[in-house]
N, C-alpha and C positions, 0 to 999 in steps of 0.2 A: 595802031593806037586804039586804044578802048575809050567810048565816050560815054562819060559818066551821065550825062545829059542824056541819052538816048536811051541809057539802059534802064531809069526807074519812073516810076510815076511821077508825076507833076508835081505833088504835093512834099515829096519825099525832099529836094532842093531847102523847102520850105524849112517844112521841121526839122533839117540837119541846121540852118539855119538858126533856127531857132533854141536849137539847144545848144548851139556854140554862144550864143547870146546868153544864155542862161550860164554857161561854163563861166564868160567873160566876165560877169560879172561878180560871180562868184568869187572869182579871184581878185578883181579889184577892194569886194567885201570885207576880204580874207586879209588882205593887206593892209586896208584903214585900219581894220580892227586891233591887228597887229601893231600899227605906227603909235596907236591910239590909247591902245593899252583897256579897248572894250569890250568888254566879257558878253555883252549882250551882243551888240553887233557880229559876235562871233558864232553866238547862237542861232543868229537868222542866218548866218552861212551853212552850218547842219540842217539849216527845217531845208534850207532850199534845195541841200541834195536830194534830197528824199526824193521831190519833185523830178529832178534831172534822173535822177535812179527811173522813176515811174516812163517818165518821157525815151528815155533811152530804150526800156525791154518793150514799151512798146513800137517803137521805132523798128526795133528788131524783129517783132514778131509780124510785121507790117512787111517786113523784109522776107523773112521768110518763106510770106506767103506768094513774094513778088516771086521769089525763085521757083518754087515752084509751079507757078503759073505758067513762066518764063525762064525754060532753063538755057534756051541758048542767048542768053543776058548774065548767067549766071558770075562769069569771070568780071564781067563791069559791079554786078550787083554787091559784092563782096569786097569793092573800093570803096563801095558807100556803109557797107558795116564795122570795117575799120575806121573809116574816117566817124562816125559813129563811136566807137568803141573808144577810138583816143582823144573824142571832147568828153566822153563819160568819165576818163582816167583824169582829163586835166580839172572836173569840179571835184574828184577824190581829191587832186593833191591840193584843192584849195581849200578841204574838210577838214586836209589834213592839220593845215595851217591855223584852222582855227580852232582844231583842237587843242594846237599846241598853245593859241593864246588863252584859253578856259584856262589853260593848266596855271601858265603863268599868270594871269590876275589874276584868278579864283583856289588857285590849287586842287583843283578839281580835276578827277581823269577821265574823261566822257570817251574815250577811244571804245570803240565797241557796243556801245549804248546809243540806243534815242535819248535825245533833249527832249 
């Protein structure tokens, strides 16, 4: 078995952490905003990908350099990039959601654009 715990730095726990928190709430956002019918509240879900976009390639590039450092870690390290990778996917599909509510209060199509 491969231990994810053994194979990255200290801090790495941290900030995956921390960007599933970031994910989580995202989507909680995405949802009020949705229930709620608020165009604004949907807009601080787009600023905040931005942020999770930033936090995640760095994350990655942080990774990177672990592998290389550390290539016989390499198979654990690439557990921690996906798991990476699919909190970065779950604030997409919470961006997604609030693009869809811009569209419907506002009629506005923000899909592909900064707010």
């Amino acid at each position: 078995a491969i231990s994810l715990r053994e194979a990255a730095p200290d801090r790495i726990g941290a900030r995956l952490r921390e960007l599933a928190e970031k994910a989580r709430s995202m989507v909680r956002h995405s949802l009020e905003a949705l229930m709620n019918m608020d165009a604004d509240m949907a807009r601080a879900v787009l600023e905040a990908d931005n942020e999770v976009d930033e936090d995640y390639y760095a994350l990655v590039g942080e990774l990177k350099q672990h592998m290389a450092a550390r290539p016989d870690k390499n198979e654990a390290t690439v557990g921690w990039l996906l798991a990476a990778k699919h909190i970065e996917r779950i604030a997409d599909l919470a961006t997604n959601i609030a693009e869809d509510t811009i569209y419907t209060v506002d009629g506005e199509i923000v899909r592909h654009r900064s707010c």
